[in-house]
PAKE-515526 format. One record per residue (C-alpha): x, y, z; chain. Coordinates in pm, 1 decimal. Layout:
<nodes>
         px         py         pz   c
          X          Y          Z   A
...
</nodes>
This chain:
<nodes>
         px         py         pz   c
        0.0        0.0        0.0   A
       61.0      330.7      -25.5   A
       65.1      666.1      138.3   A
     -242.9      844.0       88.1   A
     -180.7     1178.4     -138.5   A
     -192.1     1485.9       85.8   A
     -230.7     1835.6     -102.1   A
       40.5     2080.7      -73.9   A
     -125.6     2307.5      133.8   A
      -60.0     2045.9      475.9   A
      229.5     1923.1      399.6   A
      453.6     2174.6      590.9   A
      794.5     2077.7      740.5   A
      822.2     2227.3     1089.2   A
     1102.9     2494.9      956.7   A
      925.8     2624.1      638.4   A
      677.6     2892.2      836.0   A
      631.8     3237.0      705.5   A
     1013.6     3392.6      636.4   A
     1073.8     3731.0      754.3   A
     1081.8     4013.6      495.4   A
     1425.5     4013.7      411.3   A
     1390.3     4281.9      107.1   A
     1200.2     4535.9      297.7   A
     1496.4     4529.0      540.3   A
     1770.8     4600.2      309.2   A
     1529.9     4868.4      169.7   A
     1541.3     5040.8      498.0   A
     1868.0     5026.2      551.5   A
     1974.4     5136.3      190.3   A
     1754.4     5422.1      237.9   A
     1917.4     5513.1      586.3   A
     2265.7     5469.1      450.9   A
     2177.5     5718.9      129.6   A
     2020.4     5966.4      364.3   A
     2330.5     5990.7      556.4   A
     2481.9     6184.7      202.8   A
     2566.5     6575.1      249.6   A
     2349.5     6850.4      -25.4   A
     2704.4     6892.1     -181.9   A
     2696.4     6519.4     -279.3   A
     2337.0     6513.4     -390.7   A
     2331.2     6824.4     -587.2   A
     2642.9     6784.5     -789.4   A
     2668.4     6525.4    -1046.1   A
     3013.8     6480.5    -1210.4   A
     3108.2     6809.2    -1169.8   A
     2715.6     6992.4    -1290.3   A
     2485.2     7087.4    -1013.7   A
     2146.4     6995.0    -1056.5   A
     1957.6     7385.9    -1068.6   A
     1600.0     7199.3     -902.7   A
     1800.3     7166.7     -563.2   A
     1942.7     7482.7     -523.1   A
     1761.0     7849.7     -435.5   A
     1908.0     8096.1     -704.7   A
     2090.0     8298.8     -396.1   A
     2327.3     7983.2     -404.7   A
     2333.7     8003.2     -794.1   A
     2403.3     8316.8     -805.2   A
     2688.8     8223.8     -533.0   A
     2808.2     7971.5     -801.0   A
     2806.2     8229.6    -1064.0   A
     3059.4     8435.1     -827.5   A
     3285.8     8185.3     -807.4   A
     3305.8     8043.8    -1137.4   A
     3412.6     8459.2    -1249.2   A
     3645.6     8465.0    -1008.1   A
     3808.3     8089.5    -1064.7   A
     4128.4     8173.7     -917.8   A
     4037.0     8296.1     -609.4   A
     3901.2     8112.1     -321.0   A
     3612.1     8264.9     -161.2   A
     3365.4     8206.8      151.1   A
     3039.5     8233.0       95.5   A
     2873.7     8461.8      320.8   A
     2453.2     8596.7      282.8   A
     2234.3     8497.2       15.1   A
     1916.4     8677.3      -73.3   A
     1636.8     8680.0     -317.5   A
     1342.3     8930.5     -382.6   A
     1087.2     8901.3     -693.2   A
      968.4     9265.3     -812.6   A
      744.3     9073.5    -1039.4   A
      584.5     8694.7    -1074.0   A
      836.9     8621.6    -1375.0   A
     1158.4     8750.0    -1214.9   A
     1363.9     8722.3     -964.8   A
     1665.9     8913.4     -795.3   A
     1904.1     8725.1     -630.8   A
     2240.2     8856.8     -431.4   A
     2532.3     8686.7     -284.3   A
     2816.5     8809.1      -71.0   A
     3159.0     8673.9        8.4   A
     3505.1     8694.3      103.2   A
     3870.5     8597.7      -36.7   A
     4021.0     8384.4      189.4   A
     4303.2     8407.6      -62.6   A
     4407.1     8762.3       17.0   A
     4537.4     8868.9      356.7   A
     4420.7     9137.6      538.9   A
     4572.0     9469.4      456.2   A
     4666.5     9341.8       94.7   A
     4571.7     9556.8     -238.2   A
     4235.5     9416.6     -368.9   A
     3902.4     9425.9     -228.8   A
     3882.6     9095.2      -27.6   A
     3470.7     9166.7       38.5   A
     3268.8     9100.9     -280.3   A
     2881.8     9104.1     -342.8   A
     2714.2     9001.5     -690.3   A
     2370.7     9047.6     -825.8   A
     2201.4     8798.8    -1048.1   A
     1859.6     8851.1    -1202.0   A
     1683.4     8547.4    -1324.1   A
     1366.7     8555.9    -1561.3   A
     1159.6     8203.7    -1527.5   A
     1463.6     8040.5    -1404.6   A
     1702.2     8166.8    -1644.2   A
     2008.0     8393.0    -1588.3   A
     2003.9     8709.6    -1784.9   A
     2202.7     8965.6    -1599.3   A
     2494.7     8956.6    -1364.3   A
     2671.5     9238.0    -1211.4   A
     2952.7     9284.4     -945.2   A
     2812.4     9534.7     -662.6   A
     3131.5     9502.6     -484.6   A
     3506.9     9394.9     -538.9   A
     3503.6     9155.6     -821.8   A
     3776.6     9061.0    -1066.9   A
     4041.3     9336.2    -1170.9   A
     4056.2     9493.5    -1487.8   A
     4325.7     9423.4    -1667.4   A
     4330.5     9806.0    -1871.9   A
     4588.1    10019.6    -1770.0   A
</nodes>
């Protein structure tokens, strides 16, 4: 004789129970592990900075120091105002770190960016800035 034929849904071994979510848990921790990243890694992407993530006081702070490549600069206040829905005025102030005190050459510089729906179009130097080269 043989066994009788038992469906599959009682024949359970004693170990094979539910298993724990093992996916959901590496999820989580994933997660936990990529929130521990800083803005500077998040927003810049070989080298380009994703505009979405930023206000335009820190692009316009970006715009500063991409003019003035050579020097090295500290970021100070940031600032935006709109005079109208389509455009917006943003300023940024900062300091060369690579001038002492005392030396020729402003070391305080301030820049004013105006953006129209997102998009640069005008940039000025309100203080310091680069030197002109005309003699």
């Amino acid at each position: 004789m043989t066994a009788p034929l038992v469906p599959n849904r009682q024949r359970r071994d004693a170990g094979e129970g539910a298993k724990p979510p093992r996916a959901g848990a590496i999820i989580v921790l994933v997660a936990g592990l990529l929130g521990g990243c800083s803005q500077q890694q998040l927003t810049q992407l070989g080298g380009r900075v994703v505009p979405s993530t930023l206000s335009l006081g820190d692009r316009c702070a970006q715009f500063m120091q991409r003019a003035m490549w050579f020097a090295a600069i500290d970021i100070g206040d940031r600032s935006s105002s709109s005079p109208d829905i389509r455009t917006i005025i943003a300023t940024a102030q900062g300091t060369r770190t690579d001038l002492p005190e005392g030396s020729p050459g402003t070391r305080d510089l301030a820049v004013e960016c105006t953006f129209t729906d997102n998009v640069l179009t005008a940039f000025r130097w309100t203080k310091g800035g680069p030197q002109s080269s005309r003699q």
